[in-house]
C-alpha positions, 0 to 999 in steps of 0.5 A, spaced: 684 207 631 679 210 635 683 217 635 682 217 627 676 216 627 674 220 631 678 226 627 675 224 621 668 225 623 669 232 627 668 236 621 660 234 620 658 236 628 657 243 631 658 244 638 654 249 642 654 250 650 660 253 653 661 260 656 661 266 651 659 264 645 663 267 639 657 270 635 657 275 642 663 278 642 664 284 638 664 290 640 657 292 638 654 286 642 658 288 647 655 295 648 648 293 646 649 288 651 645 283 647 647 276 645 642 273 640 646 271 634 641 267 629 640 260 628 642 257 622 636 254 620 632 259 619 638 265 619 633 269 625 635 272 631 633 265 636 630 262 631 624 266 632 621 265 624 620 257 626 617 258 634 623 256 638 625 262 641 625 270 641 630 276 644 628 278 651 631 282 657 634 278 661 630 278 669 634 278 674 631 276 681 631 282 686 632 276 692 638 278 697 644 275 698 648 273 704 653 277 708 659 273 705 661 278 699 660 284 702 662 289 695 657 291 690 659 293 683 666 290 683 666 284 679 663 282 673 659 275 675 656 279 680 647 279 677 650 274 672 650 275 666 648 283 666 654 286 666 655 283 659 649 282 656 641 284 658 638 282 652 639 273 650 635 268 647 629 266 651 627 259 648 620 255 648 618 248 648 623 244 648 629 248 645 635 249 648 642 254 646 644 260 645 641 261 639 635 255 641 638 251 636 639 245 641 634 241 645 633 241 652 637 235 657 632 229 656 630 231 649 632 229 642 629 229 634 630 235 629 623 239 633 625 236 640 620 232 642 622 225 642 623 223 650 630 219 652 634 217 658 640 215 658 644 211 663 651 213 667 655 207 668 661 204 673 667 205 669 669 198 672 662 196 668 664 198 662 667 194 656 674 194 654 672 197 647 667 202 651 673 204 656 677 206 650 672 210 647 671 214 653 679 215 653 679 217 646 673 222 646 676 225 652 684 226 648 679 229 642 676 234 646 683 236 648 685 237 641 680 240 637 678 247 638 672 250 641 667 252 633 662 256 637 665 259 644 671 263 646 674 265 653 674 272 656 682 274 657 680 280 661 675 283 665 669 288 663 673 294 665 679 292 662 676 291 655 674 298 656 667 297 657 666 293 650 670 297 646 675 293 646 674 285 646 679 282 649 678 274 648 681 267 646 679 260 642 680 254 647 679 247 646 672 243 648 676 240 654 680 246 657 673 251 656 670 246 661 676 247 665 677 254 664 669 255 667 671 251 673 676 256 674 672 263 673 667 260 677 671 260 683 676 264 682 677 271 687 675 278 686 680 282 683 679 288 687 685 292 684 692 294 685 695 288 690 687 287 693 683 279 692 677 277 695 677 271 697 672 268 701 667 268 694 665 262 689 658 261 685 659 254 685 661 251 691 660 252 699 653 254 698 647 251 696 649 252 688 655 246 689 650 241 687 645 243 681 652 246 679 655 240 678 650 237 675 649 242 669 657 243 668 656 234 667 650 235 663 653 240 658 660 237 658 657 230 656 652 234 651 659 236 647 662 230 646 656 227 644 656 233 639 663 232 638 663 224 636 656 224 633 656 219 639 648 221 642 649 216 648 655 217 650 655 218 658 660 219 663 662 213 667 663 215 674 667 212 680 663 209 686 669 211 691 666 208 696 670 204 702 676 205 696 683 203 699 686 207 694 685 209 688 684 204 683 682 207 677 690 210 677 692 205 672 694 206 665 689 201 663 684 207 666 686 214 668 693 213 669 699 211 673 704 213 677 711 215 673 716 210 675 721 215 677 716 221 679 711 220 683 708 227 682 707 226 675 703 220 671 706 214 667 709 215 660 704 209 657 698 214 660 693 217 656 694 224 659 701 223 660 702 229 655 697 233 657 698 240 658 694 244 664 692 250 664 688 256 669 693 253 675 698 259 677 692 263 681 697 267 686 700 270 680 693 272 676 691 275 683 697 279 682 697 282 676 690 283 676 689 278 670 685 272 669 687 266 665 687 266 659 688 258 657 696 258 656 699 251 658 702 251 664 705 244 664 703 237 666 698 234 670 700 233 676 697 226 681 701 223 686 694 220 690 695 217 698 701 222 699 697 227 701 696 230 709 692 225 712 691 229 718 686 233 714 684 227 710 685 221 714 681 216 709 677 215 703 670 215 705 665 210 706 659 207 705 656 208 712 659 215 711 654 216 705 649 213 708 650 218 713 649 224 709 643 221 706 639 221 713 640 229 713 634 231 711 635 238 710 638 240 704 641 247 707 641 250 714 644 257 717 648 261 714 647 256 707 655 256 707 661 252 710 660 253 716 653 249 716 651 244 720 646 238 719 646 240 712 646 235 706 649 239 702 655 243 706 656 235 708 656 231 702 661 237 700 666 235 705 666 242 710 662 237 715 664 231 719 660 225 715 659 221 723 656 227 726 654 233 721 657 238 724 661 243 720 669 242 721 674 246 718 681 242 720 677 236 716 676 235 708 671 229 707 667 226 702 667 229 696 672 234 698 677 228 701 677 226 694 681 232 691 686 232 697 687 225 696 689 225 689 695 231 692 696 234 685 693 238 680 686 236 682 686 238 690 687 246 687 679 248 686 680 253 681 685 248 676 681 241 679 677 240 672 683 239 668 684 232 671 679 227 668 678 224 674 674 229 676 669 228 671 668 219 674 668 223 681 663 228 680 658 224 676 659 219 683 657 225 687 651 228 683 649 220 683 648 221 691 645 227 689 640 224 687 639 219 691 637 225 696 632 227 690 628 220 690 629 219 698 625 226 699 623 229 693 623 235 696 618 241 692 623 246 690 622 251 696 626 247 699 632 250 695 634 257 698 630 262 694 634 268 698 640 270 703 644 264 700 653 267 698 651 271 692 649 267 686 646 261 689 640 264 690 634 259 688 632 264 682 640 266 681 643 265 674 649 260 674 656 263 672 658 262 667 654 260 663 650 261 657 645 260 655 641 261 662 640 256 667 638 257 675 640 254 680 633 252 682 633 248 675 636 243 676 634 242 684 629 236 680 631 228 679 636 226 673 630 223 670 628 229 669 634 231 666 634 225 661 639 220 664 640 215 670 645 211 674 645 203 673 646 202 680 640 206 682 636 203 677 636 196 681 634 198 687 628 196 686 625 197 693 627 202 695 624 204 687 616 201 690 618 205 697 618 212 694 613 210 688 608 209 694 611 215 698 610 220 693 602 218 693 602 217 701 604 225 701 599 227 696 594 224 700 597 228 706 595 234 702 588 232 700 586 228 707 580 234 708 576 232 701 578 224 703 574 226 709 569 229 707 568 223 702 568 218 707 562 222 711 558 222 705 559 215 702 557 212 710 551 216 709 549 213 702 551 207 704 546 208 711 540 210 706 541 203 701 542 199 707 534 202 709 532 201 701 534 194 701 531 192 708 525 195 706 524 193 700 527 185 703 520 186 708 515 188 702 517 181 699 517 177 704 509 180 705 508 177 698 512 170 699 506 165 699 505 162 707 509 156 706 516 159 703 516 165 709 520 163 715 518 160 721 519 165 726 515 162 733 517 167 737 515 175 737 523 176 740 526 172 734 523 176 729 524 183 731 532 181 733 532 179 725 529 185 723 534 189 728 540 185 724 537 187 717 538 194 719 544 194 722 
């Protein structure tokens, strides 16, 4: 029911976030290297006639990386996205897009200046019909085809520099999983040769702000897809979890009875062909995925290695994570210790913060765990439980956000794995974002989580945390001020007292007091100064 409905509405609704947008991909754009297609409002370049953007060149940060990637020139996410495009739409205000046609996250209204917060919710808080909607939003995305964005299926070199274009269409669903994949895919260094020891959205400080924009764009889609503005993704608070008890049919989907490796034929994603998994063999041909179905989604949860994960984790685990207090540390990968980030990922130990490369935990312990298409880094987002999953992780990341409210120093402006720099422009993504952008509270992002909506001590806690560090900043003027107002209130006190003698002189004789010693007198006097 929800599936006809929803395809019925398709046709009134216009996507626009993604990776290459489809008006950028001729071969002139490609040379010229500008992507600054018209918004249909007015027909102009960013929609510049009606103030919501321009054409601008594209600035990147000169700011250097860490050692891990030690080539230069060799692949086209290097400085993203120059090796593609200089020129973009730079939007003003409150808009968003590659053409400036879309609001920025937290905005609505035809001028984008009309406020929102939505609200994330447990996917066991939802009802029965808002559970099924999720379902059937996620099975339209997966069959309606992508109007406004297209994939590479070649590399700059292999289009000829632009000249020639070699690109596909892609469904709404898959373009999320094909930029999961490109993100992280090796470096093809020609002939035989990868390099493997790179990733622009994990192991390094860009994990986190990463996933969060990759959530927040995937969510905008679909409520541009369905018409649906509050639509959020549920998420799956995985914590102390015995097993994984959103693996039904009534959920995410069941076990087959006579193979466990694939789901059950009463799943919603019982059909759904994967794509963007056959790494070793786009490594050897030197090729990238190009979005063709390569079979079933593939989960069979709790058959995994347990030597590397022994269990899901807990929530002493998470609380754990929450008391690191620095978000990074040494050399900003995964052999960092004591980092919040490189912990919460799953590189370090959840009990004592050190790195560990024999053991996969917290968010890493999910994707060994469900032991199937999802524990493949590259190919993970084309199970849809990787969604409930990261929506929980980002909730704890934001947790960290509200404990500390770090300023965004915080966040690595250099020496970071290439591309996860602070002011470094996240892959694949355009319009542009910086890592450093999304290192700020989801509310200011314009969404929430429910269950981080009621903890209303901790809410007054960091509500008197945050003026107790102003006041921090600003004690030599408090200082100052007390000095000033001691004297003040010194200088009113003689006035008062002064002015109380000069009364009692005009009192007459039987209203002033009775003072029958000298001593008594000037004791009183002494008390009135004072």
């Amino acid at each position: 029911m929800y599936l006809v409905l929803l395809y019925c509405l398709l046709c009134s609704f216009q996507m626009s976030v993604g990776h290459f947008p489809r008006a950028c991909v001729s071969s002139k754009n490609l040379i010229e290297k500008e992507c600054c297609p018209p918004w249909s409002g007015d027909g102009s370049p960013c929609g510049q006639l009606s103030g919501r953007g321009s054409c601008q060149d594209v600035l990147l940060s000169n700011a250097p990386f860490g050692p891990q990637f030690p080539f230069t020139g060799v692949d086209d996410r290097e400085s993203w996205p120059s090796v593609f495009y200089n020129r973009t739409c730079q939007c003003s205000d409150n808009f968003m897009g590659f053409d400036c046609g879309n609001c920025r996250f937290g905005f609505s209204g035809p001028n984008c200046t009309e406020k929102r917060l939505l609200v994330r919710r447990n996917i066991f808080d939802l009802s029965v019909l808002e559970k099924d909607k999720f379902l059937a939003y996620l099975t339209l995305a997966k069959h309606t085809t992508s109007p406004d964005y297209v994939i590479p299926t070649g590399t700059y070199g292999q289009m000829n520099n632009g000249l020639t274009p070699m690109f596909s269409d892609i469904n709404i669903y898959d373009l999320f999983v094909w930029m999961h994949y490109y993100v992280s895919r090796d470096t093809l260094l020609g002939g035989n040769e990868i390099w493997s020891n790179i990733d622009f959205a994990h192991e390094a400080p860009g994990f986190l702000p990463w996933h969060r924009l990759f959530l927040l764009l995937w969510e905008n889609e679909i409520q541009k897809l369905t018409g649906d503005e509050n639509f959020t993704i549920p998420y799956w608070d995985w914590r102390d979890a015995e097993d994984c008890d959103v693996c039904t049919d009534d959920y995410m989907g069941g076990r087959h009875p006579e193979n466990a490796n694939l789901l059950s034929p009463g799943s919603f994603f019982s059909s759904w062909q994967i794509i963007c998994s056959r790494i070793e063999e786009y490594n050897s041909l030197q090729a990238l995925c190009n979005g063709t179905p390569e079979g079933p989604l593939l989960r069979n949860p709790g058959n995994h290695d347990k030597a590397r994960t022994p269990r899901l984790p807990s929530s002493s685990d998470v609380e754990f994570c929450l008391s690191l207090t620095q978000y990074e540390s040494g050399s900003m990968d995964r052999t960092a210790n004591f980092s919040f980030r490189n912990t919460l990922e799953g590189f370090a130990s959840p009990l004592t913060g050190i790195a560990d490369t024999s053991q996969s935990s917290m968010h890493n312990a999910l994707h060994i765990y469900m032991n199937g298409t999802m524990s493949q880094v590259q190919g993970s987002a084309n199970d849809p439980i990787f969604l409930l999953h990261h929506a929980f992780v980002d909730s704890i990341f934001e947790q960290w956000l509200r404990r500390y409210r770090p300023l965004q120093e915080v966040y690595p402006e250099a020496n970071a794995p290439i591309g996860h720099n602070r002011e470094s422009y996240m892959v694949p993504f355009i319009p542009l974002y910086r890592n450093g952008d999304f290192f700020i509270s989801s509310r200011d992002l314009g969404y929430d989580y429910s269950y981080l909506q009621d903890s209303d001590p901790d809410s007054f806690q960091d509500y008197i945390k945050s003026y107790l560090e102003q006041a921090s900043q600003i004690w030599r003027w408090l200082l100052s001020a007390a000095v000033v107002g001691a004297v003040l209130a010194a200088v009113l006190g003689g006035l008062l007292s002064l002015l109380c003698r000069c009364r009692r002189k005009q009192l007459p004789e039987e209203r002033q007091p009775l003072l029958t010693e000298k001593e008594e007198y000037h004791s009183l006097l002494s008390q009135s100064h004072l």
